[in-house]
VEXDREN-2710 file (C-alpha; in Angstrom, 1 decimal):
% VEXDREN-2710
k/r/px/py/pz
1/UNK/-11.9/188.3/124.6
2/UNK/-9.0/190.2/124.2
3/UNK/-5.9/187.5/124.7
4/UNK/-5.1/187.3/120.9
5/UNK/-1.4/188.4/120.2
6/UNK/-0.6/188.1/116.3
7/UNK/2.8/188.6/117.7
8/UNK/3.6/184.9/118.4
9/UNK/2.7/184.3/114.6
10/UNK/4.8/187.1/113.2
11/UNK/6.2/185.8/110.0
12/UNK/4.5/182.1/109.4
13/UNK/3.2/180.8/106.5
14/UNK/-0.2/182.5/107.3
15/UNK/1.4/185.5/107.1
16/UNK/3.4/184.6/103.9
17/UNK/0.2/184.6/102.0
18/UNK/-1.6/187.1/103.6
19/UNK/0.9/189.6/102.7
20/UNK/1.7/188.0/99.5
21/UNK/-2.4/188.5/98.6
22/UNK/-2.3/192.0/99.5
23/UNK/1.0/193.1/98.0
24/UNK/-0.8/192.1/94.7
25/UNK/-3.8/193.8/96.0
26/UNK/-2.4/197.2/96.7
27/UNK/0.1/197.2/94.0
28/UNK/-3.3/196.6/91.4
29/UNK/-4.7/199.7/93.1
30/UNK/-1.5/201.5/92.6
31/UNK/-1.7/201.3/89.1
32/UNK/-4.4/204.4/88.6
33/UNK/-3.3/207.8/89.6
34/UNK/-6.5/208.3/91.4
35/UNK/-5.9/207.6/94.8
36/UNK/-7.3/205.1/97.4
37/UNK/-8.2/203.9/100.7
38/UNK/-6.9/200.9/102.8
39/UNK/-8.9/200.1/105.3
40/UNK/-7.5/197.2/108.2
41/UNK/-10.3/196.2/110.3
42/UNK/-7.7/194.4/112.8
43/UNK/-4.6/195.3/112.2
44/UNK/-2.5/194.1/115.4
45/UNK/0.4/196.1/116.5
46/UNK/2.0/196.8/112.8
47/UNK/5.7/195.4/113.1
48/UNK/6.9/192.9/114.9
49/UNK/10.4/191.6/116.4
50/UNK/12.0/188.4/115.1
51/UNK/14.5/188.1/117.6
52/UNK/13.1/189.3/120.5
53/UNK/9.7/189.1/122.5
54/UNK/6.2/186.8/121.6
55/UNK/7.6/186.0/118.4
56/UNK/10.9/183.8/120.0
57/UNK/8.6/182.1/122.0
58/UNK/7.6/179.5/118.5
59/UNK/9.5/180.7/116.3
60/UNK/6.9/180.6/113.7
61/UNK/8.6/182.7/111.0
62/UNK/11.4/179.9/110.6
63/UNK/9.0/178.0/108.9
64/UNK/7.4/180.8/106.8
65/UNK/9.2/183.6/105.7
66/UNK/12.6/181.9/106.9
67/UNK/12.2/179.2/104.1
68/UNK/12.0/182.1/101.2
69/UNK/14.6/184.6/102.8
70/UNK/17.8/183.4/100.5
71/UNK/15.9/181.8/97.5
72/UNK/17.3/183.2/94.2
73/UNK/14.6/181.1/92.1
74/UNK/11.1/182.4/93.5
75/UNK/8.3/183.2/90.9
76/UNK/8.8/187.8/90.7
77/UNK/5.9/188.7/92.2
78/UNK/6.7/186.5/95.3
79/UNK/10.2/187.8/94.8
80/UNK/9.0/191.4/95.5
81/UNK/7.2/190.5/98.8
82/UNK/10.0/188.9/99.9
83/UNK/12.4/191.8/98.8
84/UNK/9.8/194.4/100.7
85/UNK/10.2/192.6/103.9
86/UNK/14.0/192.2/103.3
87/UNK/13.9/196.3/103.0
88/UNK/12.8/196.3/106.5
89/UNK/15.9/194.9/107.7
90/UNK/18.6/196.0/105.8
91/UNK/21.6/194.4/107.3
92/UNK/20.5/191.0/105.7
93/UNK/19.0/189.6/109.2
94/UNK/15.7/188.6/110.2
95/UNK/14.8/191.3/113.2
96/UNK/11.3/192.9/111.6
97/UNK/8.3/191.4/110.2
98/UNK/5.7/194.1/108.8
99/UNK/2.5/193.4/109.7
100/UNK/-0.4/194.3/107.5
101/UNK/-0.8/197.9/107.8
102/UNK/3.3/198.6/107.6
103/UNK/3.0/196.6/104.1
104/UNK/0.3/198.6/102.8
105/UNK/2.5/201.9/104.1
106/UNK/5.3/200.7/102.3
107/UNK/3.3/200.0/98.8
108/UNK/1.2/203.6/99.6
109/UNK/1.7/207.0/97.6
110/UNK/1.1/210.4/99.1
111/UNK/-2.7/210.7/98.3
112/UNK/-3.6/207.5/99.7
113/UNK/-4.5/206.7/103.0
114/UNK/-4.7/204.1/105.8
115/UNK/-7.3/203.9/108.5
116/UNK/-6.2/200.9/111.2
117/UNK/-8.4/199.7/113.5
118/UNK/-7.6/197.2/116.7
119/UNK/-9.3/196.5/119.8
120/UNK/-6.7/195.2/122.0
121/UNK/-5.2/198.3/124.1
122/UNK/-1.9/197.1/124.1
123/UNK/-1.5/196.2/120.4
124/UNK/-3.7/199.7/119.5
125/UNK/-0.9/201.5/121.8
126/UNK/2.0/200.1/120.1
127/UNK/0.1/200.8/116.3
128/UNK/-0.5/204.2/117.1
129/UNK/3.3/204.0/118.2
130/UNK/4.5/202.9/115.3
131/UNK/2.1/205.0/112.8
132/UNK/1.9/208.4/114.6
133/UNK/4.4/209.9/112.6
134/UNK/2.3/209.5/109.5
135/UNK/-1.0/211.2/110.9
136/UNK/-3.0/212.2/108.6
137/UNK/-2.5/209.7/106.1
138/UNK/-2.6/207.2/108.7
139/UNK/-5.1/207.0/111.3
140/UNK/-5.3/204.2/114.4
141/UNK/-8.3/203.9/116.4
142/UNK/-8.5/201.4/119.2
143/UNK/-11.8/200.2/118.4
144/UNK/-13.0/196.3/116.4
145/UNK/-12.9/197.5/113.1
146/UNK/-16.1/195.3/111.9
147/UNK/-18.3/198.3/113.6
148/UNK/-15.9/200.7/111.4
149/UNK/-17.1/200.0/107.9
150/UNK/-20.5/201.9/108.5
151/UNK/-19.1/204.9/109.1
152/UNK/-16.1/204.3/106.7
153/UNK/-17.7/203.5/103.5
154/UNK/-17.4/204.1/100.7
155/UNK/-14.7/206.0/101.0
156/UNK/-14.5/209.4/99.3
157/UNK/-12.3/208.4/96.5
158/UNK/-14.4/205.9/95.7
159/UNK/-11.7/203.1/95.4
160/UNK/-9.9/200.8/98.6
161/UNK/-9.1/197.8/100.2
162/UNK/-10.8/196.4/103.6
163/UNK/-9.2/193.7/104.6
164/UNK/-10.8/191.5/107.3
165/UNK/-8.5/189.5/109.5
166/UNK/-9.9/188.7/113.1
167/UNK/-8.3/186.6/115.7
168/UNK/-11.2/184.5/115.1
169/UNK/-10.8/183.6/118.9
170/UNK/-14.9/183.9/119.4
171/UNK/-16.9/181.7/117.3
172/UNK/-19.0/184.9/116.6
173/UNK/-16.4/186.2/114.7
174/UNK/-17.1/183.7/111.3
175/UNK/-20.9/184.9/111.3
176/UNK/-19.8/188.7/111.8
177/UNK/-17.4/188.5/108.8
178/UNK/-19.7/187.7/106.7
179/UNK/-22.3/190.3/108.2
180/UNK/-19.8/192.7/107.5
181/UNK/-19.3/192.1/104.0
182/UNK/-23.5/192.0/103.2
183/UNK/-23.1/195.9/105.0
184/UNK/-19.9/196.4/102.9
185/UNK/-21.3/195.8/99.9
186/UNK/-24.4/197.8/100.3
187/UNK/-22.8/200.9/100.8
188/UNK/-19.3/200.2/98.5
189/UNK/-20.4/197.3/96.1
190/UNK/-16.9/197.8/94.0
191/UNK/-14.6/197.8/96.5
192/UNK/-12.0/195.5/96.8
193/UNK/-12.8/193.1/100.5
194/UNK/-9.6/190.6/101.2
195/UNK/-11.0/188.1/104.4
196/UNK/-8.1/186.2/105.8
197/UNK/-9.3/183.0/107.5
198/UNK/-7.3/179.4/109.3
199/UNK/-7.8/176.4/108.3
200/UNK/-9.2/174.5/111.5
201/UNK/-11.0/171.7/112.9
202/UNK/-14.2/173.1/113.2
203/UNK/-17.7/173.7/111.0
204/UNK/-17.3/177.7/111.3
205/UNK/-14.1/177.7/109.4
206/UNK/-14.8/175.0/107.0
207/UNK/-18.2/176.9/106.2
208/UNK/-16.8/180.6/105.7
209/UNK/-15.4/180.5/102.6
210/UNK/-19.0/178.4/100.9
211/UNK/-21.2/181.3/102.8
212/UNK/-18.5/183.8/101.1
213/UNK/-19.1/182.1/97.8
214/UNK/-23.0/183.4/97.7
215/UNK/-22.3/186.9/98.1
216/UNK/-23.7/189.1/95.8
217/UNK/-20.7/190.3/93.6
218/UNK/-19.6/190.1/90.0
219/UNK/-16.7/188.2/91.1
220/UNK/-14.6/186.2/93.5
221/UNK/-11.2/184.4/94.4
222/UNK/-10.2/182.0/96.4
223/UNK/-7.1/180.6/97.6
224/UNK/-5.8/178.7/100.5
225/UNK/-2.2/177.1/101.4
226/UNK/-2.6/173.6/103.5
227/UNK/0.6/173.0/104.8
228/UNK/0.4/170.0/106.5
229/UNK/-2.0/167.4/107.7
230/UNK/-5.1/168.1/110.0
231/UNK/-4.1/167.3/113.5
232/UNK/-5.0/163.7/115.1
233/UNK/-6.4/165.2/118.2
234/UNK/-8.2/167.8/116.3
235/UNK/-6.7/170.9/117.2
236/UNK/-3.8/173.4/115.8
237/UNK/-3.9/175.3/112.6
238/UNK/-3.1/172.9/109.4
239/UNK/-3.1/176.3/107.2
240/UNK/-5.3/179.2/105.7
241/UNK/-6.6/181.2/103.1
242/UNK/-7.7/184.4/102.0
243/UNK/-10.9/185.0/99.8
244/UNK/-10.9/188.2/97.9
245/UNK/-14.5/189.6/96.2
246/UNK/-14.0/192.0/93.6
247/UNK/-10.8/191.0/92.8
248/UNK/-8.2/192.7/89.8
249/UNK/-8.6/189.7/87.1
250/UNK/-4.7/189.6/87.0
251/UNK/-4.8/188.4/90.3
252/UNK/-5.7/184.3/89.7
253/UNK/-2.8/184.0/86.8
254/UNK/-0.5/185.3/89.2
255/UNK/-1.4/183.0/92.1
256/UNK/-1.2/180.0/89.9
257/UNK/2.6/180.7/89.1
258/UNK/3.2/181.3/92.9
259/UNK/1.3/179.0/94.8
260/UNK/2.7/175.7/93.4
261/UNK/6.0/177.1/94.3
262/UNK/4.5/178.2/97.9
263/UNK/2.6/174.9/98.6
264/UNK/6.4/173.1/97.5
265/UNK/9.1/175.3/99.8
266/UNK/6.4/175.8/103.4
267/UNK/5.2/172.4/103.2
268/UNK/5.4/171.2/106.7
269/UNK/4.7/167.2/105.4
270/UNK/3.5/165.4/102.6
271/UNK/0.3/166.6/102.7
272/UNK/0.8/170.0/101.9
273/UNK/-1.5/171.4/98.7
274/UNK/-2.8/174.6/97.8
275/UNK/-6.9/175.5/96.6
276/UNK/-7.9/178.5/93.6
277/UNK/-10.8/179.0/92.3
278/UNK/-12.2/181.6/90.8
279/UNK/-15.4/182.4/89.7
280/UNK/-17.5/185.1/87.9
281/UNK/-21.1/185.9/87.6
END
C-alpha cells in the first residue's frame, strides 16, 4: 500500500515529539568526535510546505508546532528544536517544516552520514530532490527501509541512529518493527533504535510498545504525548510516542523537564497527559 503522504501531517504534535526525541538523539551522538551513522528507514519526502500543498488541506501544524512558534518561556532543549525549525524559515513565517532526515542534516558534521530510505516513488523522488546535493554524505534509495538494516549494519563507525517510523498503514507493519529490531540488534546490539508509533484504537498499537519492552538490551525509554481523548467512534489518532533502546542516560531528565510543558501547551482537551518510563537491566 503505497497511499501514505506524511505530508498532510507536516508539523503536528506527532511531529513535535518525534523531532524533539531525535534532536536530543543526534545532538548526544554529536558530542564524540568520532563520527556516526543516521539511518531513516522511512523517511518521507524530507521538507514539507506549510502554506501550500497536502499540508493546507488540515492544517495540522497549527496545532503542533504553531502553538510553540512565539513562546519565549519553553524548557532549552525544546527551545533549540523550535529555533532549528525557525532557521528553516528565516523571515519569521511558517512556510517549511523539516522532516526527519532534513533535521538530522541540520544537526550532522562533515564525517557523518545519512542513508534515507522510502518506498513511495513520489515522496523517494522529491527526497532525492531535496538531498542530491549532499551525495555522498547523503544517500536516498527508494526502497522500505525495514529490508535495509541487513545490509546496513553495523555501520562502519560503529556508532548511529535507525529510526523506524512507518505509515503503519498495514497491520503487518507493528509485527515487522519489532522483527526489525531482533535483526538490528544481532548485528549492532549498541546502537541507538528510535521507533516512532500513534496512539490508536487498535490491539497492534496498544501492544508495540509491551513487545518493545522485552527486547534484549541493557536499556530502554519510553515516552508518549496523549493529547486528547480517544475518539467515541473509535477511530483518529489521540496521540503517539517514540520508544528509544539504548538510549544516552541524559535523555529521561531531559524529557521530564519538557514533556510536562508539552503535554500543557498541545493539549487538544482535558484529557491530554504524557507517559516515561524508563528502565534498565
Amino acid at each position: 500500500m503505497l497511499s501514505y503522504r506524511h505530508a498532510f501531517h507536516a508539523g503536528n504534535h506527532a511531529d513535535v515529539l518525534k523531532h524533539f526525541v531525535e534532536c536530543q538523539l543526534l545532538q548526544y551522538l554529536g558530542l564524540k568526535d568520532k563520527p556516526y551513522w543516521y539511518i531513516d528507514t522511512h523517511a518521507g519526502a524530507g521538507c514539507y510546505s506549510l502554506d501550500s500543498g497536502y499540508a493546507t488541506q488540515n492544517a495540522e501544524y497549527e496545532s503542533g508546532i504553531a502553538r510553540l512558534w512565539d513562546r519565549t518561556d519553553m524548557p532549552a532543549a525544546l527551545a533549540d528544536y523550535v529555533a532549528l525549525v525557525k532557521a528553516l524559515n528565516p523571515d519569521g513565517e511558517m512556510k517549511i517544516y523539516p522532516g526527519s532526515p532534513l533535521v538530522a542534516l541540520k544537526m550532522m558534521r562533515p564525517d557523518d552520514r545519512l542513508r534515507l530510505y522510502e518506498l513511495h516513488p513520489t515522496d523517494s523522488d522529491i527526497l532525492l530532490e531535496n538531498f542530491i546535493d549532499y551525495d555522498p554524505q547523503a544517500l536516498t534509495h527508494q526502497a522500505n527501509g525495514f529490508g535495509a538494516l541487513k545490509a546496513l549494519l553495523p555501520p562502519p563507525p560503529r556508532r548511529g541512529l535507525i529510526l523506524i517510523d512507518p505509515p503503519y498503514e498495514e497491520k503487518q507493519d507493528y509485527q515487522r518493527v519489532v522483527d526489525s529490531l531482533k535483526e538490528g540488534l544481532k548485528r549492532f546490539a549498541n546502537g541507538i533504535y528510535a521507533v516512532w508509533y500513534p496512539q490508536l484504537q487498535r490491539d497492534d498499537a496498544r501492544r508495540l510498545p509491551e513487545e518493545m519492552k522485552t527486547l534484549p538490551v541493557k536499556s530502554w525509554l519510553h515516552v508518549a504525548l496523549t493529547v486528547k481523548a480517544e475518539g467515541a467512534e473509535g477511530i483518529g489518532m489521540h496521540g503517539s510516542g517514540m520508544f528509544v533502546l539504548n538510549p544516552p542516560w541524559v535523555l529521561h531528565g531531559v524529557l521530564q523537564e519538557v514533556m510536562p510543558y508539552l503535554a500543557k501547551h498541545l493539549a487538544q482537551d482535558e484529557h491530554a497527559h504524557y507517559t516515561l518510563e524508563y528502565h534498565e537491566n
